[in-house]
C-alpha positions in Angstrom: 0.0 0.0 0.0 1.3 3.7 -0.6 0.8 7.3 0.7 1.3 10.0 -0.7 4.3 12.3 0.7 4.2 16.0 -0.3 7.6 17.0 -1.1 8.9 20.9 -1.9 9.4 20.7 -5.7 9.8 22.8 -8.7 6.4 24.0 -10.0 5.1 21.2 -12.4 6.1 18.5 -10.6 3.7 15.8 -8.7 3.8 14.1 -5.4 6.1 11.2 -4.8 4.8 7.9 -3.8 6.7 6.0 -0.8 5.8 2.8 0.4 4.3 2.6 3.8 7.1 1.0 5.4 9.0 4.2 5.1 6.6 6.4 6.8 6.4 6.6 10.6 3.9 4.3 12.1 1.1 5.4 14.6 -2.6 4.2 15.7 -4.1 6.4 12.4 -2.0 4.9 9.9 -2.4 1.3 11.3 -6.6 2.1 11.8 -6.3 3.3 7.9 -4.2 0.2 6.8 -6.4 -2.3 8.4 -9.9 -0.9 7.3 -8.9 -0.3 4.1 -11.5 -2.0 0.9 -11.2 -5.6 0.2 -12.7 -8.1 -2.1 -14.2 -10.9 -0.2 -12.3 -14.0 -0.4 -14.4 -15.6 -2.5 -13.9 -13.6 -5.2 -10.3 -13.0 -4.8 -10.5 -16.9 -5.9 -12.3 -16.4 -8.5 -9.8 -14.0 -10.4 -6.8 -15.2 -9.2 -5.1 -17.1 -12.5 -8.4 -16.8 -14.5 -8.5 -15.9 -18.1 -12.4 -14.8 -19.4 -12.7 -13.8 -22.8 -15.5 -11.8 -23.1 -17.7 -12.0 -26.0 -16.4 -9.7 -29.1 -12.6 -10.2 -27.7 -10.5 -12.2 -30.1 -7.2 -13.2 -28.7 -3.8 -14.7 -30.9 -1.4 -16.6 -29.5 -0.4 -19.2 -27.3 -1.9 -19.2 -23.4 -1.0 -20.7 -20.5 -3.7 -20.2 -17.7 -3.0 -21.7 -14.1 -6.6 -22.1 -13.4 -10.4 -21.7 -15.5 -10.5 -20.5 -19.1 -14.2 -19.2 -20.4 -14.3 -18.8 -23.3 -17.5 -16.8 -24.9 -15.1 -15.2 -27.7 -12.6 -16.2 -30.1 -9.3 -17.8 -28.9 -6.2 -18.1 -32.2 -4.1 -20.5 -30.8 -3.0 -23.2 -28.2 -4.0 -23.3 -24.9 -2.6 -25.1 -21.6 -5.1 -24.5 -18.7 -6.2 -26.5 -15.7 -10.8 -25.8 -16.8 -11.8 -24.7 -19.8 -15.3 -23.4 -20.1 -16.8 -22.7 -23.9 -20.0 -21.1 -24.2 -22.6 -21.7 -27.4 -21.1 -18.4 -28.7 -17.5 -18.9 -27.9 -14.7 -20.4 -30.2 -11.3 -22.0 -29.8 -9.2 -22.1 -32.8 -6.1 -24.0 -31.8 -4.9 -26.3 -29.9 -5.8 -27.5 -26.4 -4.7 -28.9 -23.5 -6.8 -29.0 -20.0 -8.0 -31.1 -16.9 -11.1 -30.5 -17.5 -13.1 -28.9 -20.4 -17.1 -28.1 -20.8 -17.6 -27.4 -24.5 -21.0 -25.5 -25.7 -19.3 -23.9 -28.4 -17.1 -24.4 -31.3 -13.8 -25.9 -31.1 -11.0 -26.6 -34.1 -7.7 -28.4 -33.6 -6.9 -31.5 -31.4 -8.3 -30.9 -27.4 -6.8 -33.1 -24.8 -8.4 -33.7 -21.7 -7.0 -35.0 -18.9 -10.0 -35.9 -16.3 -13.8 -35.5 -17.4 -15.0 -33.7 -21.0 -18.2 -32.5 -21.3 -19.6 -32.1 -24.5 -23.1 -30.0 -25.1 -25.8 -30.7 -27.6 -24.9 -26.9 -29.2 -20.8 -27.9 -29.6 -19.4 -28.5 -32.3 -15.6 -30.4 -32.6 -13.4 -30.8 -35.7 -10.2 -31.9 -34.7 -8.9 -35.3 -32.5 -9.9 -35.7 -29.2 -8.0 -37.2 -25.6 -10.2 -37.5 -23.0 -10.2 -39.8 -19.9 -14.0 -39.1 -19.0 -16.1 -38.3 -21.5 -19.9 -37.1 -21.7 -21.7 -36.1 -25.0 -25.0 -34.7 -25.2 -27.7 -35.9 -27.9 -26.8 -33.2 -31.1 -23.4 -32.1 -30.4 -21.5 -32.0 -33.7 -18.0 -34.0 -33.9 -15.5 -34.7 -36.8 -12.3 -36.1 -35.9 -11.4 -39.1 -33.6 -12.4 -39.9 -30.4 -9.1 -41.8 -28.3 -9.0 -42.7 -24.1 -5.6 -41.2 -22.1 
């Protein structure tokens, strides 16, 4: 956390920021410090490592995400993440690599999943797919082949 510190400067000039631990401690700043706005746990948890792309985003490259992909735009590229989450209007173009994966969208290029895959009736596959679990829902659309981890 920082304060600001006024400082006499040439006109012009703005404030300096110092961290906290450089100013002098007393019962306001430690009153201040400790009441100061935070997000409830639960959604600290939430964000934390979490990549959403939103619908009308398109991103290109390759991604690595520690924790839940969702996916309701377009994704160019591979992807290495631990959930992945593609809604009916969301679209992976590349390929994938995840622990889990619930797919109500399109997806092109091999997807690998490593525990449970969830396929909806909307989804539609073209590419190869690794699963150890898998569930597919009465319409869902799939080229490609179908091979257990």
């Amino acid at each position: 956390m920082f304060f600001k510190k006024e400082i006499e400067a040439p006109p012009n000039t703005q404030s300096e920021m110092i961290p906290t631990k450089d100013l002098p401690h007393n019962e306001e700043i430690g009153e201040a410090i400790q009441s100061a706005p935070t997000l409830p746990e639960e959604q600290n948890i939430r964000r934390a490592g979490n990549l959403v792309v939103g619908e009308g985003v398109r991103l290109r490259g390759s991604f690595s995400v520690p924790n839940k992909t969702t996916v309701t735009g377009l994704i160019e590229g591979s992807l290495a993440t631990t959930e992945l989450l593609v809604e009916k209007e969301g679209r992976v173009q590349g390929e994938v690599n995840c622990q889990l994966a619930d797919i109500a969208g399109n997806v092109e290029n091999d997807l690998q999943v490593h525990i449970a895959l969830t396929i909806r009736a909307s989804a539609v596959i073209a590419g190869n797919i690794f699963y150890q679990e898998i569930t597919i829902e009465k319409g869902a659309k799939i080229s490609g082949k179908l091979a257990r981890l």
